[in-house]
PyMOL Python script that loads the backbone (N, CA, C, O; Angstrom):
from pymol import cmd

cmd.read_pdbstr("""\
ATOM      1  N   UNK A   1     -18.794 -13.182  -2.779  1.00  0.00           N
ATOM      2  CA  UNK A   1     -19.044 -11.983  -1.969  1.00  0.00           C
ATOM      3  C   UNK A   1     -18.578 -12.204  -0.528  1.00  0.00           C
ATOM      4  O   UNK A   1     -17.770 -11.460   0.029  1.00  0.00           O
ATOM      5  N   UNK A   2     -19.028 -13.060  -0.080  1.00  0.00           N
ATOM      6  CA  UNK A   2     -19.003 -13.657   1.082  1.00  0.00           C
ATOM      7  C   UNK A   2     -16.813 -13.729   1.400  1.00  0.00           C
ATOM      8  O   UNK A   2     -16.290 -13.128   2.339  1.00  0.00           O
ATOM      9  N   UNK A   3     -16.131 -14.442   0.533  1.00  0.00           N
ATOM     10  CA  UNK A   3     -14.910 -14.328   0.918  1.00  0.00           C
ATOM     11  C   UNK A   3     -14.387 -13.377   0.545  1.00  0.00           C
ATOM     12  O   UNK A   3     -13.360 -13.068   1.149  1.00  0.00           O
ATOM     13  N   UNK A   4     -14.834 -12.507  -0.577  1.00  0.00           N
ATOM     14  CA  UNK A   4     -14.040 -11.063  -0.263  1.00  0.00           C
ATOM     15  C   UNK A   4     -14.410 -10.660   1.027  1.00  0.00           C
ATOM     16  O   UNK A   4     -13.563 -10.804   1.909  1.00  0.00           O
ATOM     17  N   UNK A   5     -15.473 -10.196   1.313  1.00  0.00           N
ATOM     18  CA  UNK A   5     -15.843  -9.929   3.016  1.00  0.00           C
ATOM     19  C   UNK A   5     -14.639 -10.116   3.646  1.00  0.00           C
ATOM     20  O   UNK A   5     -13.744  -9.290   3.826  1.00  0.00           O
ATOM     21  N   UNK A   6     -14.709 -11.629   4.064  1.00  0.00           N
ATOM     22  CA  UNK A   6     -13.174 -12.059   4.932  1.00  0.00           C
ATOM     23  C   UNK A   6     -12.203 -11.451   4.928  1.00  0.00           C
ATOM     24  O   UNK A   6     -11.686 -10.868   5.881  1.00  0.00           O
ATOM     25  N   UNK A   7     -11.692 -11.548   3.392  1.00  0.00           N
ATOM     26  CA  UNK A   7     -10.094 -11.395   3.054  1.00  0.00           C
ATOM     27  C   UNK A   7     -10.260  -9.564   3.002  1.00  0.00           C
ATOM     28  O   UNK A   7      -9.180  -9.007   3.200  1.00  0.00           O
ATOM     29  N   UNK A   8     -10.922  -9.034   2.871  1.00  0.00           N
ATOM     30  CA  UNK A   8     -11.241  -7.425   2.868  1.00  0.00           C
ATOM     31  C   UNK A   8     -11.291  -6.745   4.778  1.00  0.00           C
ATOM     32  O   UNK A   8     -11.075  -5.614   5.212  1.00  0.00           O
ATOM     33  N   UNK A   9     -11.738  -8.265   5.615  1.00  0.00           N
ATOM     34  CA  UNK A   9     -11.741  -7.942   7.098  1.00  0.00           C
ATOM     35  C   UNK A   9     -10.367  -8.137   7.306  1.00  0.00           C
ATOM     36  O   UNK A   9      -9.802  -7.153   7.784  1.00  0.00           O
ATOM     37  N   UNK A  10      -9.317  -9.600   6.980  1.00  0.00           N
ATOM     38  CA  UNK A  10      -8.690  -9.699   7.699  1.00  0.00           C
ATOM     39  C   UNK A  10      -8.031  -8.765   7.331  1.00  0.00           C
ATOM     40  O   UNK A  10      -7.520  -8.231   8.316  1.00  0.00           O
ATOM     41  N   UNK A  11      -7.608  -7.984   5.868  1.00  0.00           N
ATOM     42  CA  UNK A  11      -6.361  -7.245   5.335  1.00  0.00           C
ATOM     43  C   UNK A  11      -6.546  -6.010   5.758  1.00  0.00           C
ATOM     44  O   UNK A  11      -5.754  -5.093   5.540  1.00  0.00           O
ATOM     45  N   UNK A  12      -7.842  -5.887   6.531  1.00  0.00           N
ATOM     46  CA  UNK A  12      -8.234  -4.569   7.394  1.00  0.00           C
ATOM     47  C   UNK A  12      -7.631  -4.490   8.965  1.00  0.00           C
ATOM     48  O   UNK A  12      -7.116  -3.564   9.591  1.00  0.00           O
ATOM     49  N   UNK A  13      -7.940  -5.922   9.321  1.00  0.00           N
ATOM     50  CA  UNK A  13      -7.352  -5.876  10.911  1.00  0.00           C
ATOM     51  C   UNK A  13      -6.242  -6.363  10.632  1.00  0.00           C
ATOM     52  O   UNK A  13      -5.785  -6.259  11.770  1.00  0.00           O
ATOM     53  N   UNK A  14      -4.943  -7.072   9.728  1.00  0.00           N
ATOM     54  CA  UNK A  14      -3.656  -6.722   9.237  1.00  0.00           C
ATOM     55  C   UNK A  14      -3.197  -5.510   9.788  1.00  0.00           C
ATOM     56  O   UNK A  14      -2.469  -5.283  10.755  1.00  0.00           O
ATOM     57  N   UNK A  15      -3.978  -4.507   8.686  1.00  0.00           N
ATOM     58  CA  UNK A  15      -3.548  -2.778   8.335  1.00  0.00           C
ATOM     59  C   UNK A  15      -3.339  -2.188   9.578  1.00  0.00           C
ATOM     60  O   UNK A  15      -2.337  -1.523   9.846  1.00  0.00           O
ATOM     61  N   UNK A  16      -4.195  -2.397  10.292  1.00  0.00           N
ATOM     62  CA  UNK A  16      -4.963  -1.823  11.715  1.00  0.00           C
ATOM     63  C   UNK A  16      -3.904  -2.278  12.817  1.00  0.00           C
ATOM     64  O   UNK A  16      -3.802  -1.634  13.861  1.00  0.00           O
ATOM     65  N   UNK A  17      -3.137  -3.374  12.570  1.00  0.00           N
ATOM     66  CA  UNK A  17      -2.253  -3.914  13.364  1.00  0.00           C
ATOM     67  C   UNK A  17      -1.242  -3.576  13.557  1.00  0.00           C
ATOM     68  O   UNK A  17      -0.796  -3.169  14.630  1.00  0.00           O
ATOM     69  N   UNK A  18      -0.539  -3.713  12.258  1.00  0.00           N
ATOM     70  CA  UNK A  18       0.734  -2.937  11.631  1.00  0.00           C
ATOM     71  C   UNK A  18       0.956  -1.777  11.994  1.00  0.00           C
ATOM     72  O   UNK A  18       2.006  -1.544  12.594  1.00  0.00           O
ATOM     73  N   UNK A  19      -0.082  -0.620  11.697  1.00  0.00           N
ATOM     74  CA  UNK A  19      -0.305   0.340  12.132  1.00  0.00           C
ATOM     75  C   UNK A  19      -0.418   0.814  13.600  1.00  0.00           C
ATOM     76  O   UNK A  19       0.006   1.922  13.927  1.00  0.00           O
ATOM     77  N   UNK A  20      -1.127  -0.233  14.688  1.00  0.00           N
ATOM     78  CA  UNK A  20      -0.651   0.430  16.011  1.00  0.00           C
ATOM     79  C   UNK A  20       0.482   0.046  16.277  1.00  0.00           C
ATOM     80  O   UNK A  20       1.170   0.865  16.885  1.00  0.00           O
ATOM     81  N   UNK A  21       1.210  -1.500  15.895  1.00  0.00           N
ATOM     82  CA  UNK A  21       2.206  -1.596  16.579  1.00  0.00           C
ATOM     83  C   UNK A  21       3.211   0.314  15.477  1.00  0.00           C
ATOM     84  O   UNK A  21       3.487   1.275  16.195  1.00  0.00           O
ATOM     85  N   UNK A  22       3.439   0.373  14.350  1.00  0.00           N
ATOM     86  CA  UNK A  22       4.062   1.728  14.347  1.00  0.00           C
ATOM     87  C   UNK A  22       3.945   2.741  14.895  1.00  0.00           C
ATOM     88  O   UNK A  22       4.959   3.395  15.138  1.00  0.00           O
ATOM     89  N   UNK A  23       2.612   3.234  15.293  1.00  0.00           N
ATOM     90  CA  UNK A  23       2.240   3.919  16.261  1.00  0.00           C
ATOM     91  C   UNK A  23       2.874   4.066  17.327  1.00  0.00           C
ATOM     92  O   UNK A  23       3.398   5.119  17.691  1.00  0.00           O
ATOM     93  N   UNK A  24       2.880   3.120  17.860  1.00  0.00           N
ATOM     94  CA  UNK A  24       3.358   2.450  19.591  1.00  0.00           C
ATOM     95  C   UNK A  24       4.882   2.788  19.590  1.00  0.00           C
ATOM     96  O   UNK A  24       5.434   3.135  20.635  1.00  0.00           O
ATOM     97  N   UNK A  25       5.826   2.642  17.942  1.00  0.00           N
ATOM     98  CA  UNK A  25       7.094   2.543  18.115  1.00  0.00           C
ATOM     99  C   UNK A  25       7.690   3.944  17.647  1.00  0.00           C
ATOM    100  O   UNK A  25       8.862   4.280  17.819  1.00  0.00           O
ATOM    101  N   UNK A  26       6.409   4.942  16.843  1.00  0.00           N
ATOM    102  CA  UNK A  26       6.966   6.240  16.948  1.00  0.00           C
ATOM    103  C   UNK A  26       5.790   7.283  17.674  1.00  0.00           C
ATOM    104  O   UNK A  26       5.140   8.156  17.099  1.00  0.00           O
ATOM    105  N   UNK A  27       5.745   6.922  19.031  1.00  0.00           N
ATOM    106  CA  UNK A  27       5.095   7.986  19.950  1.00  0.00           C
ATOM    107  C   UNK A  27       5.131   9.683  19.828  1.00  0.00           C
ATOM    108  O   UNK A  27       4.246  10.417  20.267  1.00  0.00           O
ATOM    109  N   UNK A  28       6.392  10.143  19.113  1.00  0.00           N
ATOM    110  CA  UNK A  28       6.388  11.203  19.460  1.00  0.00           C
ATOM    111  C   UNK A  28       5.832  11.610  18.170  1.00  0.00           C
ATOM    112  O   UNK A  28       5.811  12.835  18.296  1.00  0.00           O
ATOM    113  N   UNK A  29       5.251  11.281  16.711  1.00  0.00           N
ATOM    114  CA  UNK A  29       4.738  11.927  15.988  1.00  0.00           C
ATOM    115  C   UNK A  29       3.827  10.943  15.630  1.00  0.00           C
ATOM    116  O   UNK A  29       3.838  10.359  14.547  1.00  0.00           O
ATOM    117  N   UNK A  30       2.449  10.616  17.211  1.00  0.00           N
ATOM    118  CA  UNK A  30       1.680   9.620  17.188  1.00  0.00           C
ATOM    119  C   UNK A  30       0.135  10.843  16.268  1.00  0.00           C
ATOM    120  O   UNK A  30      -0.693  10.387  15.479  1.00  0.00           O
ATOM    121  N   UNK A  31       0.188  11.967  16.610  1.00  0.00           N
ATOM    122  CA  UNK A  31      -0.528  12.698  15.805  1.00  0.00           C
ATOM    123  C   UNK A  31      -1.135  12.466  14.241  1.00  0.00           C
ATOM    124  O   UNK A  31      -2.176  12.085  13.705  1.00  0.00           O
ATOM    125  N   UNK A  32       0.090  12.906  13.902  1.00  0.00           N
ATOM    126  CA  UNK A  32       0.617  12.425  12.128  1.00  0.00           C
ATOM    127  C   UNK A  32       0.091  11.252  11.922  1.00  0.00           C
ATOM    128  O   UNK A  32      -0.704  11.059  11.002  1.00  0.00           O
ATOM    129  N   UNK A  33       0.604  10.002  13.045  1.00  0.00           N
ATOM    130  CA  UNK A  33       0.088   8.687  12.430  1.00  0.00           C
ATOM    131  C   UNK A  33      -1.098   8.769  12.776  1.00  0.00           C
ATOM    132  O   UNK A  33      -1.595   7.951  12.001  1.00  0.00           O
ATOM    133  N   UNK A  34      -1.816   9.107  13.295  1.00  0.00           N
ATOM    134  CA  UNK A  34      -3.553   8.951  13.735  1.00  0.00           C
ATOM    135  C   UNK A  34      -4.222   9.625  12.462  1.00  0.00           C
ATOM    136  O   UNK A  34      -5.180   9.183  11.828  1.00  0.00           O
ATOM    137  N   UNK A  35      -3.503  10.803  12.225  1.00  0.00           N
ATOM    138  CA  UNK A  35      -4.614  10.861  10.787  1.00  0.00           C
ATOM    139  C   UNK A  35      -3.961  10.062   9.170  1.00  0.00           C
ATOM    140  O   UNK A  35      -4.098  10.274   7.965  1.00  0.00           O
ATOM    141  N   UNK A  36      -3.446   9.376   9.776  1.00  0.00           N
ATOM    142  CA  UNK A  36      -2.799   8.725   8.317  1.00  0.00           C
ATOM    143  C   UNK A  36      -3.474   7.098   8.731  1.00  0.00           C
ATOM    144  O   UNK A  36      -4.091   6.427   7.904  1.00  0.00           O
ATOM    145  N   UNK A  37      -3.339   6.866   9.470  1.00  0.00           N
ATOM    146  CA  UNK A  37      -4.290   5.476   9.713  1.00  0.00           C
ATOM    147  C   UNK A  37      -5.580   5.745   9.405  1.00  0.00           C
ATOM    148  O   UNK A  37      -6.255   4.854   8.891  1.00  0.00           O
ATOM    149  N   UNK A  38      -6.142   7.025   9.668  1.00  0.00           N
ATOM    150  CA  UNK A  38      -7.497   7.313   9.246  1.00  0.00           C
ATOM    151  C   UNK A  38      -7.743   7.258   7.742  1.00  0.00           C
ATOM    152  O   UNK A  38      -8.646   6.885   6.993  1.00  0.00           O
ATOM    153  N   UNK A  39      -6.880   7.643   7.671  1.00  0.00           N
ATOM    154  CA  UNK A  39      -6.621   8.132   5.750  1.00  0.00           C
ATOM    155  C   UNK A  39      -6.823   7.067   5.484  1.00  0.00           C
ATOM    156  O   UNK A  39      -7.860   6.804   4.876  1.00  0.00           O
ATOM    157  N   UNK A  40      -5.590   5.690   5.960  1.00  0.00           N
ATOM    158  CA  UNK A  40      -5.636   4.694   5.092  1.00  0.00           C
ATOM    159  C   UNK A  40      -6.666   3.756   4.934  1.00  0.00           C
ATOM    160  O   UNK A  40      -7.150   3.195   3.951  1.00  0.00           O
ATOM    161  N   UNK A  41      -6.994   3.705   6.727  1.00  0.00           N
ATOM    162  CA  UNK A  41      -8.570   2.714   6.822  1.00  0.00           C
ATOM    163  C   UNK A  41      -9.220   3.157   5.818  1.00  0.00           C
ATOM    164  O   UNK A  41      -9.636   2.310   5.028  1.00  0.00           O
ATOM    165  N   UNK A  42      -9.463   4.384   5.586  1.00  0.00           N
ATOM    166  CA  UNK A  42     -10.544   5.061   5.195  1.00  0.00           C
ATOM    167  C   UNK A  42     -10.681   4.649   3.530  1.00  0.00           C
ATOM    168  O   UNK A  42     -11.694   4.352   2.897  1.00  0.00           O
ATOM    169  N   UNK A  43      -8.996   4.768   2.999  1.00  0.00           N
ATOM    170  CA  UNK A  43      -9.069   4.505   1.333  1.00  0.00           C
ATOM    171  C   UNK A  43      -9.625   2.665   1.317  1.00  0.00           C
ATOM    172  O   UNK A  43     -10.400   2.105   0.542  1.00  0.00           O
ATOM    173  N   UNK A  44      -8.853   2.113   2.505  1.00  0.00           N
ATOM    174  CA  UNK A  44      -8.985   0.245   2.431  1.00  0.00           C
ATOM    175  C   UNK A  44     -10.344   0.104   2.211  1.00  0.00           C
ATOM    176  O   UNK A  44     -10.899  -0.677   1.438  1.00  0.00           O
ATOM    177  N   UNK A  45     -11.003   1.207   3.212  1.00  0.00           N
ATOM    178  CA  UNK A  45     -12.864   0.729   3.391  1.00  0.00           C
ATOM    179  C   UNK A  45     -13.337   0.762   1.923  1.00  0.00           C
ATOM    180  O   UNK A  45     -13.551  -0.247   1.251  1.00  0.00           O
ATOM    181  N   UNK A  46     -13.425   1.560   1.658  1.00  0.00           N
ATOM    182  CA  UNK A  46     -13.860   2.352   0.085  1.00  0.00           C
ATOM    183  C   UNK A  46     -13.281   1.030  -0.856  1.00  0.00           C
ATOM    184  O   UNK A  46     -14.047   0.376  -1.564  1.00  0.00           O
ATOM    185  N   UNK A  47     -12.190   0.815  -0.778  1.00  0.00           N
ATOM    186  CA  UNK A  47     -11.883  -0.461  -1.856  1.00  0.00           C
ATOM    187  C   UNK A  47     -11.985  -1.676  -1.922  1.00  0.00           C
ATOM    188  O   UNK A  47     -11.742  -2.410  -2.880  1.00  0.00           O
ATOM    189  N   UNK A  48     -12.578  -2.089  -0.257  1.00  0.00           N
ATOM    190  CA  UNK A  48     -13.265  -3.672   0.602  1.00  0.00           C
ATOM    191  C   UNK A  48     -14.527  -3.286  -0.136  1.00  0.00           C
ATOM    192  O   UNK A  48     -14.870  -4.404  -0.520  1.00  0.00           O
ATOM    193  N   UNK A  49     -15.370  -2.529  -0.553  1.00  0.00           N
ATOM    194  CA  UNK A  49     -16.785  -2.578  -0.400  1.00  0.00           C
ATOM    195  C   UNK A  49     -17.244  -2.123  -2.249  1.00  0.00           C
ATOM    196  O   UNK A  49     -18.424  -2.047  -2.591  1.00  0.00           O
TER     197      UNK A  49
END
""", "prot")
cmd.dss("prot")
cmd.show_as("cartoon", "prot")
cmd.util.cbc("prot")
cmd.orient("prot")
């Protein structure tokens, strides 16, 4: 339980990473990506737990 935890945090702050640096590199349809990072955290959470 305990190392899924981990490997479910780090592949979360991975996702989370990846994701701002794309963010950062397409500013002008930073919208779009804000609810699609939401989306995705959102499916990762649901499948960490």
């Amino acid at each position: 339980m305990a190392v899924a935890t981990i490997v479910g945090a780090i592949t979360v702050a991975g996702a989370v990473g990846a994701l701002a640096i794309r963010m950062y590199n397409t500013s002008s349809s930073a919208h779009g990506d804000i609810q699609r990072a939401y989306e995705i955290l959102g499916t990762i959470s649901h499948q960490a737990y």
